[in-house]
C-alpha positions as CSV (number, residue, x, y, z in Angstrom):
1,X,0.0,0.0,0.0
2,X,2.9,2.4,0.6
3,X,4.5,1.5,-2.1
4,X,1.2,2.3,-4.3
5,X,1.0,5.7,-2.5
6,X,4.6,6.7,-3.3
7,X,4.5,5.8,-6.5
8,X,1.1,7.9,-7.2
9,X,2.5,11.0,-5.3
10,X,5.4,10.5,-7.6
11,X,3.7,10.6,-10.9
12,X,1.5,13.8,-9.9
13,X,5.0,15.2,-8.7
14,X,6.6,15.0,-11.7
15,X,3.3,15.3,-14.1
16,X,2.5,18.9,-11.9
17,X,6.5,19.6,-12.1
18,X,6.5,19.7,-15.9
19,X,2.8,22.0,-15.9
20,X,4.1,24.0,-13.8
21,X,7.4,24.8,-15.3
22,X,6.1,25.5,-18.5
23,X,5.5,29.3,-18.9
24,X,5.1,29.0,-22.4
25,X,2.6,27.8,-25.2
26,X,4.1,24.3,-25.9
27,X,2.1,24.8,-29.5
28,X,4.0,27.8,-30.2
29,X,7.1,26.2,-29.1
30,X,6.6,22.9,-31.4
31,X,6.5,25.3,-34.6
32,X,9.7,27.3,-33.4
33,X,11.8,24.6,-32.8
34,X,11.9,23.5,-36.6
35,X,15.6,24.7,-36.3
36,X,16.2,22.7,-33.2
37,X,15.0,19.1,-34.8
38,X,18.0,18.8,-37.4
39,X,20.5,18.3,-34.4
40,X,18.1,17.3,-31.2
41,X,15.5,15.6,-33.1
42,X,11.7,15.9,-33.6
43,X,10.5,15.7,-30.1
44,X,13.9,16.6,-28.5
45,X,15.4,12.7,-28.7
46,X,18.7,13.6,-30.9
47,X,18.8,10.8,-33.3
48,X,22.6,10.7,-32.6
49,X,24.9,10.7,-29.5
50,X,26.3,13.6,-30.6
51,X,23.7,15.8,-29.4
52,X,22.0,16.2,-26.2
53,X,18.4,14.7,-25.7
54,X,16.4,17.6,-25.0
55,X,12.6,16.1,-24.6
56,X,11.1,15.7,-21.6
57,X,14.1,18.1,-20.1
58,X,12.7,20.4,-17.1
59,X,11.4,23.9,-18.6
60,X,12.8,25.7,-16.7
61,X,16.4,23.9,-17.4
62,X,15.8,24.3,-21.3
63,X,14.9,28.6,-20.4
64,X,18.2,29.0,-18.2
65,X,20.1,27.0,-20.9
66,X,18.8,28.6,-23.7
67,X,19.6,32.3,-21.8
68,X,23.0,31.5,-20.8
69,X,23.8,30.4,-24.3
70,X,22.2,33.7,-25.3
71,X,24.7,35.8,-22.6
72,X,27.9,33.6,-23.4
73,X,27.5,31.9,-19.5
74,X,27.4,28.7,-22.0
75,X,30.1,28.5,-24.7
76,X,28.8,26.7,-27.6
77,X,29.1,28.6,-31.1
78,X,25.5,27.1,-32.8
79,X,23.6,27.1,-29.8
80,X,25.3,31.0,-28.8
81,X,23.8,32.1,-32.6
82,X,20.7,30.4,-32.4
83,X,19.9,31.6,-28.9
84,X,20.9,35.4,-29.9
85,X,18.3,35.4,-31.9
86,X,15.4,34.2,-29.6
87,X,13.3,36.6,-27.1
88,X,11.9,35.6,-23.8
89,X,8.7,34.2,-24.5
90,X,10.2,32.2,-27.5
91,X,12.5,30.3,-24.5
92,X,9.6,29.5,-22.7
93,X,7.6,28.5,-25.5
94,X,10.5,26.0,-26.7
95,X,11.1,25.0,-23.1
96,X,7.1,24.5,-23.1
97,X,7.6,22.0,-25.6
98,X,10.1,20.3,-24.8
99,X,9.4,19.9,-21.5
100,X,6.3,17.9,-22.6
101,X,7.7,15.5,-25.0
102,X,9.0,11.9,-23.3
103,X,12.6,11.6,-22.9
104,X,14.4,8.6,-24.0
105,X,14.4,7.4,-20.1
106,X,11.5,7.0,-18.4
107,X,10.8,5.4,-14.7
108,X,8.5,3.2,-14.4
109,X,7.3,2.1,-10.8
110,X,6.5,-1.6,-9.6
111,X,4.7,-2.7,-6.8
């Protein structure tokens, strides 16, 4: 029974976490990240290990990412002129997607 409980408060955890991360409009986000899919794939899973996974990431993760490749806190020549180019609301609407699409990894709970 514990173990039923833990996992349930689990799930909502991480299903609220993701809502409530997400400043953005996810459906905005899924038509700017055209640009993104060539290296991180179409729902953030980068179809080679070159390139991070993105999908299912923590919004707010992607936003601070995307601004400190925007500032130069994060040294990475594509992502620095791809993030120059992006205002606020367009990092939380990619971050809004992203943070919605399943990641590679997923937990799964057993009683």
């Amino acid at each position: 029974m514990t173990r039923t409980l833990l996992s349930i408060a689990a799930a909502t955890c991480v299903a609220f976490g993701h809502a409530a991360g997400a400043a953005g409009d996810a459906a905005a986000g899924k038509e700017k990240a055209a640009q993104c899919q060539q290296c991180h794939g179409l729902d953030g899973n980068s179809p080679t290990p070159q390139f991070p996974n993105i999908g299912g990431q923590h919004a707010k993760y992607i936003v601070q990412a995307l601004e400190d490749y925007k500032t130069g806190e994060r040294q990475e020549p594509v992502m620095a002129a791809f993030a120059a180019t992006l205002s606020k609301q367009d990092r939380e609407d990619l971050a809004a997607w992203y943070a919605g699409q399943g990641g590679l990894y997923t937990i799964e709970f057993n009683e």
